[in-house]
C-alpha positions in Angstrom: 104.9 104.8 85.1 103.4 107.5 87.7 101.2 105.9 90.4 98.5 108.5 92.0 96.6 109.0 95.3 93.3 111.2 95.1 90.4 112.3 96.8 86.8 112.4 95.3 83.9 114.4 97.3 80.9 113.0 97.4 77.8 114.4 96.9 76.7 113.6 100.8 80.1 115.9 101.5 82.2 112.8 101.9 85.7 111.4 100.8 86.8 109.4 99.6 90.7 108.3 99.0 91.8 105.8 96.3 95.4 104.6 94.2 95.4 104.4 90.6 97.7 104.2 87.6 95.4 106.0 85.2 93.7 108.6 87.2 91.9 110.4 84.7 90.1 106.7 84.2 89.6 106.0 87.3 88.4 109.2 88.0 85.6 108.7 85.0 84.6 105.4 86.5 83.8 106.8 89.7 81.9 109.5 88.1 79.9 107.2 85.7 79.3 104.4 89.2 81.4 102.0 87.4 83.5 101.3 90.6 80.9 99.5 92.9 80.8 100.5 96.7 81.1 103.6 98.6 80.8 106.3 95.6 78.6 104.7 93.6 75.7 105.4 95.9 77.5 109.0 96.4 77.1 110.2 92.8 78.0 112.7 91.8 81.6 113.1 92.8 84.2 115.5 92.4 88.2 115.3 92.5 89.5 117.6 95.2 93.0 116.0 95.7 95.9 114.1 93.7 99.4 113.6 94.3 101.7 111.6 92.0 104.2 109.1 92.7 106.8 106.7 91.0 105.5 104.0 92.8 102.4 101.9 93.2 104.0 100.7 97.4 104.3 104.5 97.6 100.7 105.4 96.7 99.4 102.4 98.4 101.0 103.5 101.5 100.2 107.6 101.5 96.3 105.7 100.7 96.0 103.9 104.0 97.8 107.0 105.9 95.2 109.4 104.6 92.6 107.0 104.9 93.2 107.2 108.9 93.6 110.6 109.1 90.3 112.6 110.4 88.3 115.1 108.0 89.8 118.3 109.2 93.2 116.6 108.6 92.2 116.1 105.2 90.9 119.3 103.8 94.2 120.9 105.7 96.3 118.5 103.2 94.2 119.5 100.5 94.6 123.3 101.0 98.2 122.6 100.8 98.1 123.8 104.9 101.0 121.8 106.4 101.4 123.4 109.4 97.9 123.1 110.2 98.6 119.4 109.1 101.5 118.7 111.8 99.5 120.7 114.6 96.4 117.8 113.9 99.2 114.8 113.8 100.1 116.2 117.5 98.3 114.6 120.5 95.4 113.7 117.9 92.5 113.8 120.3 93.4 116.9 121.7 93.6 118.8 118.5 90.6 117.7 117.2 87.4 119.2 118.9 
C-alpha cells in the first residue's frame, strides 16, 4: 500500500498539506468540500504537489515537516529546487526576507 503527502492551492493562494492512502479520493473530497475545515471555505482547490511513500509514519512525518516550513520553502520543493530548498533550511530567519 503507497501512503502520499500532497499540497492543494487554494483559491485565496494558500496551502495546504495533507496524508492520504487514496489520493485521488482525497483529492476529490477536498474539491467537492467534503473534508470540513481549512479548504472547505478555500474552494476551489488545486493539487500542486504529491510524493509517495511506503509508509503511512513516513507520510505523516514529511506532513508535519512541510507543514512548518515557510511558503517560499514550499513552492522551492514543489519546483523540484533543492538547493534553493537547503539554502532556506540555513539560518531560517536570515534567508527568509
Amino acid at each position: 500500500m503507497s501512503f502520499w503527502v500532497y499540497i492543494l492551492r487554494c483559491r485565496d493562494g494558500s496551502y495546504y498539506t495533507g496524508h492520504t492512502d487514496n489520493l485521488e479520493k482525497r483529492v476529490a473530497e477536498h474539491q467537492t468540500g467534503l473534508c470540513e475545515g481549512y479548504t472547505a471555505s478555500r474552494l476551489p482547490v488545486e493539487l500542486v504537489f504529491s510524493q509517495e511513500f511506503s509508509s503511512r509514519t513516513e507520510a505523516l512525518a514529511m506532513e508535519q515537516q512541510i507543514k512548518g516550513w515557510s511558503r517560499r520553502k514550499k513552492e522551492a520543493m514543489m519546483r523540484g529546487d533543492w538547493n534553493e530548498v537547503n539554502r532556506l533550511s540555513r539560518g531560517k530567519h536570515r534567508h527568509e526576507r
